[in-house]
ZAVEX-320607 format. One line per field, with one value per residue: residue number from 1; z, x, y of N, C-alpha, C, O, CB in turn. Coordinates in steps of 0.1 Angstrom, whole numbers, m for minus. Glycine has a CB too. Example, Ala and Ser with C-alpha at 12.3 -4.5 7.8 and 13.67 -1.06 7.14 Angstrom:
BEGIN
gulum	c(1_2)
n_pz	c(78_71)
n_px	c(132_128)
n_py	c(m57_m22)
ca_pz	c(78_71)
ca_px	c(123_137)
ca_py	c(m45_m11)
c_pz	c(78_79)
c_px	c(132_129)
c_py	c(m33_0)
o_pz	c(85_80)
o_px	c(142_134)
o_py	c(m33_11)
cb_pz	c(90_57)
cb_px	c(113_141)
cb_py	c(m45_m6)
END
This chain:
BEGIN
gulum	c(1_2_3_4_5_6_7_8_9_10_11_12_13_14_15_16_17_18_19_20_21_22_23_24_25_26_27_28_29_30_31_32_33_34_35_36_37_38_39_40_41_42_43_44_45_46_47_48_49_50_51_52_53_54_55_56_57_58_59_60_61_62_63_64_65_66_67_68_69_70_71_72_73_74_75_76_77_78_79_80_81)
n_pz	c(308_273_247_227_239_258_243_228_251_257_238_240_266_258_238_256_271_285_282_291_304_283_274_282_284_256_256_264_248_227_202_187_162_161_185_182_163_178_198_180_173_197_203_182_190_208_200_195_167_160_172_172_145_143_158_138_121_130_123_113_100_81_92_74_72_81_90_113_148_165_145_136_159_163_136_144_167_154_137_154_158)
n_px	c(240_246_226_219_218_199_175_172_170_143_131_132_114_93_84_79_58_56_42_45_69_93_76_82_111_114_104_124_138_137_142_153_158_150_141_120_110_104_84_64_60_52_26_15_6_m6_m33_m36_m35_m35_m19_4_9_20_45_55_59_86_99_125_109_77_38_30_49_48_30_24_37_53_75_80_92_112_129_133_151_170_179_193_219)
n_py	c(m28_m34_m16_m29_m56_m53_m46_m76_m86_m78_m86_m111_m113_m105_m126_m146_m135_m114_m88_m61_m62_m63_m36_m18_m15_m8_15_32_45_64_71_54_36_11_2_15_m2_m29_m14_m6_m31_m47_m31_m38_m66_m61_m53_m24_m7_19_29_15_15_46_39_23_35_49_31_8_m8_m18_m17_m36_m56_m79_m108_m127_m122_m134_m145_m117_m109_m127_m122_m93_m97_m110_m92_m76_m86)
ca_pz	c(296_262_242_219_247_261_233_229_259_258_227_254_269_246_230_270_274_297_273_300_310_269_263_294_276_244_258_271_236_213_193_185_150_167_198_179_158_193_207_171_172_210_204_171_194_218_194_193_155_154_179_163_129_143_158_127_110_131_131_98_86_79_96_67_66_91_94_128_157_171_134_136_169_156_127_152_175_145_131_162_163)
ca_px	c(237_244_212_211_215_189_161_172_161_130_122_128_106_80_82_76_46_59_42_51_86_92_75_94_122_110_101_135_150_122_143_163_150_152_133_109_101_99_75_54_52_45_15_4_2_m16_m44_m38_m29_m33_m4_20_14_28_60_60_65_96_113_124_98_59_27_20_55_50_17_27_41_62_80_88_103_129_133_141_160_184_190_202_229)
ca_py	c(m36_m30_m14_m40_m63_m50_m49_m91_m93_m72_m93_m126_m110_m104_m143_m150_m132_m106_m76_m46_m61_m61_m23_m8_m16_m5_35_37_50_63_81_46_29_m8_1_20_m12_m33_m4_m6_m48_m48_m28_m47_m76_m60_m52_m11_m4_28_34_7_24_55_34_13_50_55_24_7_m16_m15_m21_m49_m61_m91_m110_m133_m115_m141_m145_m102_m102_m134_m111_m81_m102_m116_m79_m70_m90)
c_pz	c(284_255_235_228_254_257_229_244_263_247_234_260_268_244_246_274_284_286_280_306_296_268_276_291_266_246_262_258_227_204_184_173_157_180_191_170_168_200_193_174_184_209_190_179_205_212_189_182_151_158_171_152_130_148_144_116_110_135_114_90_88_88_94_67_74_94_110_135_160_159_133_145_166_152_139_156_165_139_145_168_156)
c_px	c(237_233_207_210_198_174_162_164_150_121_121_113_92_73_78_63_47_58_50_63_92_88_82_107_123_108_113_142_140_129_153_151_144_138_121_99_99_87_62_49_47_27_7_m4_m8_m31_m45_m30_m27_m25_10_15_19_43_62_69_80_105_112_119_82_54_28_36_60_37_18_37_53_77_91_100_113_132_141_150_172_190_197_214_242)
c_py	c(m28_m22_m26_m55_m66_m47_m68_m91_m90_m84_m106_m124_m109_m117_m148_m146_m122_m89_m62_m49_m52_m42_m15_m4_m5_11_36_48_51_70_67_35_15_m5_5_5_m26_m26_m11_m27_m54_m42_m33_m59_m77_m53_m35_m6_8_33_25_13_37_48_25_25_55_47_21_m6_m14_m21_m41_m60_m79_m98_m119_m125_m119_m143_m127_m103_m111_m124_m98_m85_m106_m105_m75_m76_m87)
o_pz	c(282_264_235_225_256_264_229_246_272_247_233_258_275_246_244_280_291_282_275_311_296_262_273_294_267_237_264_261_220_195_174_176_156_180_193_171_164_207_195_176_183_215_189_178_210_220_181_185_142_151_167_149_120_141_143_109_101_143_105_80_98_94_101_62_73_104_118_128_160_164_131_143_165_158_140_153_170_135_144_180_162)
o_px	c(231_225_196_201_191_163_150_153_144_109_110_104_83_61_72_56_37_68_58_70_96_96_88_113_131_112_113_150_136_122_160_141_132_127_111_87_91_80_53_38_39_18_m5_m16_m15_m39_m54_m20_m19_m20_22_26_24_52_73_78_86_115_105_123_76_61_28_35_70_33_10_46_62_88_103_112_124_138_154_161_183_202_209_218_253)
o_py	c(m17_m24_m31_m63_m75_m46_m73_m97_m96_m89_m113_m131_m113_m120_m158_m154_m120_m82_m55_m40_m40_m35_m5_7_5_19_48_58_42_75_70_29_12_m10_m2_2_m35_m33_m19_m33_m64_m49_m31_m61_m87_m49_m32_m1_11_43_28_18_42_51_21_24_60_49_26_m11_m9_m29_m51_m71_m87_m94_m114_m121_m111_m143_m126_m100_m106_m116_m96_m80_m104_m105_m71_m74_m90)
cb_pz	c(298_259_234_204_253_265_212_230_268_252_211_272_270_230_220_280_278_307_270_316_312_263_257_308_270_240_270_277_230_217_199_202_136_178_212_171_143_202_209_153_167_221_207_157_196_232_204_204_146_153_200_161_118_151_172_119_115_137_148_93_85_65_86_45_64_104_82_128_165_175_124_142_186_143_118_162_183_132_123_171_165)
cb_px	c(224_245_211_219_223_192_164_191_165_132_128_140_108_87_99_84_39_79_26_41_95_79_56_97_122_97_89_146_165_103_151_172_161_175_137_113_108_109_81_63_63_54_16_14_11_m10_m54_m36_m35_m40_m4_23_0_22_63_44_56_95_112_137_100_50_16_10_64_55_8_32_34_52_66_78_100_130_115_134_154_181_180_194_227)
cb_py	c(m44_m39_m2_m43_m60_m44_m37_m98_m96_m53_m94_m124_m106_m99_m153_m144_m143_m113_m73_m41_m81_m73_m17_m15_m28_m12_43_23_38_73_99_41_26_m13_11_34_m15_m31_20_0_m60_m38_m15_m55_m81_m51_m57_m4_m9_32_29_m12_27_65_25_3_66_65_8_9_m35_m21_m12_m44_m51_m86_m119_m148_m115_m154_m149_m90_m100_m147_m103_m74_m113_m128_m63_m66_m101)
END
């Protein structure tokens, strides 16, 4: 599977409720902007900010630049196409 295939469907994942299918995904490629801002909004949602503000650092958008969760990962999911 593609990568970007494969972050779509992590972000399926995600909007599913399937957090550890979704961040399994997400550690596969930490050096990869996209995954990194999947890794950062996985862990906004799971309450631990002070780890998604370091992936929020190394993917390419903010902490603040999303207030609903569900709303980002669209967002993620439609750049990656």
């Amino acid at each position: 599977m593609a990568h970007n295939e494969e972050l779509k469907h992590a972000v399926e994942l995600a909007l599913a409720g399937d957090w550890e299918g979704a961040h399994t995904i997400a550690q596969r490629d930490e050096t990869d902007a996209m995954s990194c801002w999947l890794h950062a909004c996985l862990h906004k949602i799971e309450g631990d900010d002070g780890n998604a503000r370091y992936w929020y650092g190394r993917s390419p958008v903010g902490f603040e630049d999303f207030v609903d969760p569900v709303d980002e990962l669209h967002a993620l999911a439609f750049s990656l196409k």
